[in-house]
VEXDRENTOR-69022 format. One record per residue (C-alpha): residue number from 0; residue in three letters; y, z, x. Coordinates in steps of 0.1 Angstrom, whole numbers, plus 2048, in hexadecimal, padded with zeros to 3 digits. Layout:
BEGIN
     i    aa     Y     Z     X
   NUM   ALA     Y     Z     X
...
# end
This chain:
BEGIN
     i    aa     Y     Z     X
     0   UNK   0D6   46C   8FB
     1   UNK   0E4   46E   8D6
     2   UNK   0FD   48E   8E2
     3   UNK   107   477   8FE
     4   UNK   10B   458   8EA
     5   UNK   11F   46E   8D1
     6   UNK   139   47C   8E9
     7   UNK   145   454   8F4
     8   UNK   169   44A   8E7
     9   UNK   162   439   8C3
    10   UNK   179   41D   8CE
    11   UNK   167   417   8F1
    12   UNK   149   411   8E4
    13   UNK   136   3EF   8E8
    14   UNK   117   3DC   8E1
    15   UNK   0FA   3ED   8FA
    16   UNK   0EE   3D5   916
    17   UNK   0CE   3C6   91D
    18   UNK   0B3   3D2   934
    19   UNK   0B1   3B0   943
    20   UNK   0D8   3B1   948
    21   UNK   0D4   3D7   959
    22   UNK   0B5   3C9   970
    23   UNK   0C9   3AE   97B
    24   UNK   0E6   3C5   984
    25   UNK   0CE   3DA   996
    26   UNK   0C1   3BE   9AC
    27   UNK   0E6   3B6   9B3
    28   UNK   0EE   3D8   9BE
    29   UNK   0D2   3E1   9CC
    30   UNK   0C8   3FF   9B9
    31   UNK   0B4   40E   99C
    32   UNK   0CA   41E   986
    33   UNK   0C6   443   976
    34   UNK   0B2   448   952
    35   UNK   0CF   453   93E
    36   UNK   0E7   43D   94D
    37   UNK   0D2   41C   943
    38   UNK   0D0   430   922
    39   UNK   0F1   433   91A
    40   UNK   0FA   40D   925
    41   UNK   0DC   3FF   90C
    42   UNK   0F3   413   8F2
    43   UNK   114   40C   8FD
    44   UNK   11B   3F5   91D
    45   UNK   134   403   92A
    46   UNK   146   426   919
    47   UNK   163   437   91D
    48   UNK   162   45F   919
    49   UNK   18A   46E   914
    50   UNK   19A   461   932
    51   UNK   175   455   946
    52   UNK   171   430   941
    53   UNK   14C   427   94E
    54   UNK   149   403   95E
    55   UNK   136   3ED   945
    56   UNK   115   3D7   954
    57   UNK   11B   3B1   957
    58   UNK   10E   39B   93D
    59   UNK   109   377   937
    60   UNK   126   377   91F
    61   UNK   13A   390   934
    62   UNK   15E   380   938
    63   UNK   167   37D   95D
    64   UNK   184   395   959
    65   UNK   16D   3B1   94D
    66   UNK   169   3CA   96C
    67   UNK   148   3D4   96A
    68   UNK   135   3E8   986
    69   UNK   12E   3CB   99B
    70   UNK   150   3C4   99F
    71   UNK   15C   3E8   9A7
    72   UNK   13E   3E7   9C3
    73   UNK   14A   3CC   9CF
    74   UNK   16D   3DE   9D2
    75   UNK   163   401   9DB
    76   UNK   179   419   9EF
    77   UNK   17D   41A   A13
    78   UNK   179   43E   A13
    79   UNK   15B   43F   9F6
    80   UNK   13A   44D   A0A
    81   UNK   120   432   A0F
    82   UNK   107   440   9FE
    83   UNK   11D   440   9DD
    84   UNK   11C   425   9C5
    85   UNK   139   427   9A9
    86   UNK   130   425   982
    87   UNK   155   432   973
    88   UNK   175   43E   978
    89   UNK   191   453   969
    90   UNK   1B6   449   965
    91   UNK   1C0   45A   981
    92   UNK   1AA   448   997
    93   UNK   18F   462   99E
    94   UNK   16C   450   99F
    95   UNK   14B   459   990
    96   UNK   12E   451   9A4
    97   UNK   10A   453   9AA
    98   UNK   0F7   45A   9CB
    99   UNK   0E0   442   9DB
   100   UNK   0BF   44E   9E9
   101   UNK   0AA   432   9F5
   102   UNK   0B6   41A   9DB
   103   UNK   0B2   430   9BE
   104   UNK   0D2   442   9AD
   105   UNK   0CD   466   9AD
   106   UNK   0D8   472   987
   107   UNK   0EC   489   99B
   108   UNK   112   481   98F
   109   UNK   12E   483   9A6
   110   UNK   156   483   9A4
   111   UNK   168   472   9BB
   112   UNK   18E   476   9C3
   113   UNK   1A1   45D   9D9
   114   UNK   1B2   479   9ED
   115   UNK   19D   494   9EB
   116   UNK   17C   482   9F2
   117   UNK   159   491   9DD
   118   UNK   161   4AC   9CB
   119   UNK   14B   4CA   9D6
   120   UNK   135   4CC   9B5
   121   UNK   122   4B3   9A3
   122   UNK   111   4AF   981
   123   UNK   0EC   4B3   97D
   124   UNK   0EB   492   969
   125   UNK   101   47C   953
   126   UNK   0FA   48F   936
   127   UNK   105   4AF   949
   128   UNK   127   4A1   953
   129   UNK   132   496   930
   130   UNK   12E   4B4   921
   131   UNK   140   4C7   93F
   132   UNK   159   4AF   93D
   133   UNK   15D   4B0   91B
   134   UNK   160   4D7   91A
   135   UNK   179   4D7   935
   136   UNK   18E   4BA   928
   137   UNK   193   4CC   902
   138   UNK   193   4F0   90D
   139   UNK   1B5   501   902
   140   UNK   1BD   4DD   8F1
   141   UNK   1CD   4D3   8CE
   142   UNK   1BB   4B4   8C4
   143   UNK   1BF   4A1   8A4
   144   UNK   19D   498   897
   145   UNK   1A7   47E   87B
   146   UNK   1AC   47C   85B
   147   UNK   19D   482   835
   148   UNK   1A6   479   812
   149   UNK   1AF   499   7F5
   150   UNK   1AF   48A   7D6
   151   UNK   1A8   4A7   7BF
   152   UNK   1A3   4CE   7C9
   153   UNK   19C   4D7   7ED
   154   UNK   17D   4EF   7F2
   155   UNK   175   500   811
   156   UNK   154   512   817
   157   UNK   137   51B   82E
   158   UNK   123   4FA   831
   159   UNK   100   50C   821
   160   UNK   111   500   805
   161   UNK   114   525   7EF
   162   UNK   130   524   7D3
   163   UNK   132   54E   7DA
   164   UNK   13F   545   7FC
   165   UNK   15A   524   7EF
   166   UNK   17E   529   7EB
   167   UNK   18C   50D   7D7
   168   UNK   1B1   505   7D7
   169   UNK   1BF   4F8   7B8
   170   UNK   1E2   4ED   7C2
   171   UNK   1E1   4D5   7D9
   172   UNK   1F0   4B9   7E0
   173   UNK   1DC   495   7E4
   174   UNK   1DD   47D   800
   175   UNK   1D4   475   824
   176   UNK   1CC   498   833
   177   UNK   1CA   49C   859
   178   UNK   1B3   4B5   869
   179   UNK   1B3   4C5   890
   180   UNK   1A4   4DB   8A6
   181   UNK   1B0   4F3   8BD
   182   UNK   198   4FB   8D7
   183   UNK   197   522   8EE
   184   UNK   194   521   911
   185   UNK   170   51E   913
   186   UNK   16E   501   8FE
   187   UNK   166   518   8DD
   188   UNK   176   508   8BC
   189   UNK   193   51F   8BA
   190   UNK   1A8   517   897
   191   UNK   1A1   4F9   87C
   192   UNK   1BC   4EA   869
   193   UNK   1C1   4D1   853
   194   UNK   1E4   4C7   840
   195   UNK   1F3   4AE   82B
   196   UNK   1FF   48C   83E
   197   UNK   201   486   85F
   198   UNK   219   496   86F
   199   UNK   212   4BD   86A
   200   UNK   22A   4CD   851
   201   UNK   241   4EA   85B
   202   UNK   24A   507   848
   203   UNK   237   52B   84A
   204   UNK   20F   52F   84A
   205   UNK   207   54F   82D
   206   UNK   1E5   55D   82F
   207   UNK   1D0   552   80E
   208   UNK   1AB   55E   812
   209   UNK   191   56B   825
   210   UNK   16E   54E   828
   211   UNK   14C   55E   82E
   212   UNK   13A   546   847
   213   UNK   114   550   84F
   214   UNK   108   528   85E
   215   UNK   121   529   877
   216   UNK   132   50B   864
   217   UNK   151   508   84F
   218   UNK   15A   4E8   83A
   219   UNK   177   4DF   827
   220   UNK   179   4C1   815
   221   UNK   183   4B1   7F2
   222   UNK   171   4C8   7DC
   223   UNK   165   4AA   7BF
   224   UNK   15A   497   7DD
   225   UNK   145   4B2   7EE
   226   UNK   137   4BA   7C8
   227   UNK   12C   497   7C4
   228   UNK   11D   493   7E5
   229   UNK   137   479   7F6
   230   UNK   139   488   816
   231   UNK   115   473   825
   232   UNK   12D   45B   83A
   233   UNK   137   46D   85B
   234   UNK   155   45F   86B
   235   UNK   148   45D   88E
   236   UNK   15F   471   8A7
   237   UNK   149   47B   8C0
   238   UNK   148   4A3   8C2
   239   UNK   125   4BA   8BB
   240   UNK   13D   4D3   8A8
   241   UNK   151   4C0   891
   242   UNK   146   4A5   875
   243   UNK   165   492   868
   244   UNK   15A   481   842
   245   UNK   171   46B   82E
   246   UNK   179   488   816
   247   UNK   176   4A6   82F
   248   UNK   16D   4B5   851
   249   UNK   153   4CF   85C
   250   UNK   153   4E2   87B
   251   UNK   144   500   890
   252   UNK   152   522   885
   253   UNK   15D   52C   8A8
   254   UNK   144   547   8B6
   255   UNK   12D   542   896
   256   UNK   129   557   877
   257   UNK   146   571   866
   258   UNK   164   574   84D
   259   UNK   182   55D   85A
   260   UNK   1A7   55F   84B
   261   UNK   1B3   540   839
   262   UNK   1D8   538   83A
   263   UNK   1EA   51D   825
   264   UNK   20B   50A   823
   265   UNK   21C   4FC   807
   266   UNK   238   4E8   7FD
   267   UNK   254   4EE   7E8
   268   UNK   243   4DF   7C9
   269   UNK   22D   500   7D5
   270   UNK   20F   4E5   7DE
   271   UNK   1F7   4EE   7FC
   272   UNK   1FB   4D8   813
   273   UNK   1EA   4E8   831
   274   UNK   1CA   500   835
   275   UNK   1C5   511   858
   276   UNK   1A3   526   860
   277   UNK   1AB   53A   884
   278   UNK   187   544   88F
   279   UNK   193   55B   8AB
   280   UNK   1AC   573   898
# end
């Protein structure tokens, strides 16, 4: 469950429900609901993954405007099968549903689409479909992961941690560094790059060094922070290949192991200001 739980918005996420309040649901609806999904609600009732917002479970301090899964049964669509039951839905109004089968929900997961009916395939389980969903929904995609403090030099290196394999860079200039990934087509962490502020500088990227990577991960981070051992607290974000920290970010090194080109921009001041790994050269 902890993959699952991982992959769930940061800002979606709420205080787990009780199994009294899921039983109770359950005798409402008329059904037994599926392992993982009464797993994931005891850790977060109610989640939304990228543009999937999953119905929460009615509580005794549930506000009457929440709508929880009781209410969108209650509401269902004309056209939704019979045997369906809806537990989420995305913004544009697909459905996510489970199958009924003599009042037990199948952990079969199934999408919905208001003009197009049940889409031909379905997910083995809920576990299954978020990390489908979550492949198809960054592959080819830019996304911003957050953002780490430089306050002295900026080291990047193969996390096993081996000085031979660091390149430390000297000149660079302190403050609020942004990082992002750019994923490949088949979901693959593509390029890694991190720059000065938030809105990426322009100017020309010059090729600096070559990193050795043989763990198949690549960190850059403030290099007196990562010496002193300040990087424990993980910023949650909620992907298996990247770790955001408060003074740095480690992820995958694409397809795993091998020598990867480092290029760097600078200011006028001739301060880096931006360090870009491309693990698909």
């Amino acid at each position: 469950m902890k993959p699952l739980i991982k992959q769930i918005n940061p800002s979606s996420k709420r205080p787990g429900v009780s199994l009294i309040d899921i039983k109770r649901a359950e005798k409402i609806l008329g059904v037994k609901f599926p392992t993982d999904y009464i797993s994931l609600m005891q850790e977060s009732n109610g989640a939304a993954f990228h543009d999937w917002q999953l119905y929460s479970i009615p509580t005794e301090s549930s506000h009457a405007e929440v709508k929880d899964i009781i209410h969108h049964y209650a509401i269902r669509p004309d056209d939704l099968p019979e045997d369906m039951i809806c537990f989420g839905e995305h913004l544009d109004g697909r459905r996510l549903c489970y199958r009924i089968r003599r009042r037990f929900l199948q952990e079969l997961v199934f999408t919905w689409h208001p003009k197009k009916g049940l889409e031909k395939y379905c997910s083995s389980s809920l576990n299954e479909w978020v990390e489908s969903e979550m492949l198809r929904d960054r592959a080819n995609k830019k996304i911003s992961i957050g953002t780490f403090s430089v306050t002295s030099r900026l080291l990047v290196t193969d996390s096993n941690e081996q000085d031979a394999a660091s390149i430390i860079f000297e000149q660079v200039k302190s403050g609020v560094w942004t990082a992002s990934v750019t994923y490949a087509s088949d979901g693959t962490i593509r390029l890694l790059t991190v720059y000065e502020g938030i809105d990426q500088p322009t100017g020309k990227w010059t090729r600096s060094h070559e990193i050795a990577i043989d763990s198949g991960y690549v960190l850059i981070s403030d290099e007196i922070a990562f010496r002193e051992q300040e990087l424990a607290e993980e910023l949650f974000f909620g992907q298996q290949d990247v770790h955001l920290f408060r003074t740095g970010i480690m992820t995958e090194s694409g397809y795993g192991d091998g020598i990867y080109d480092l290029k760097v921009k600078k200011n006028r001041e001739e301060q880096i200001i931006g360090v870009r790994i491309n693990f698909m050269v």
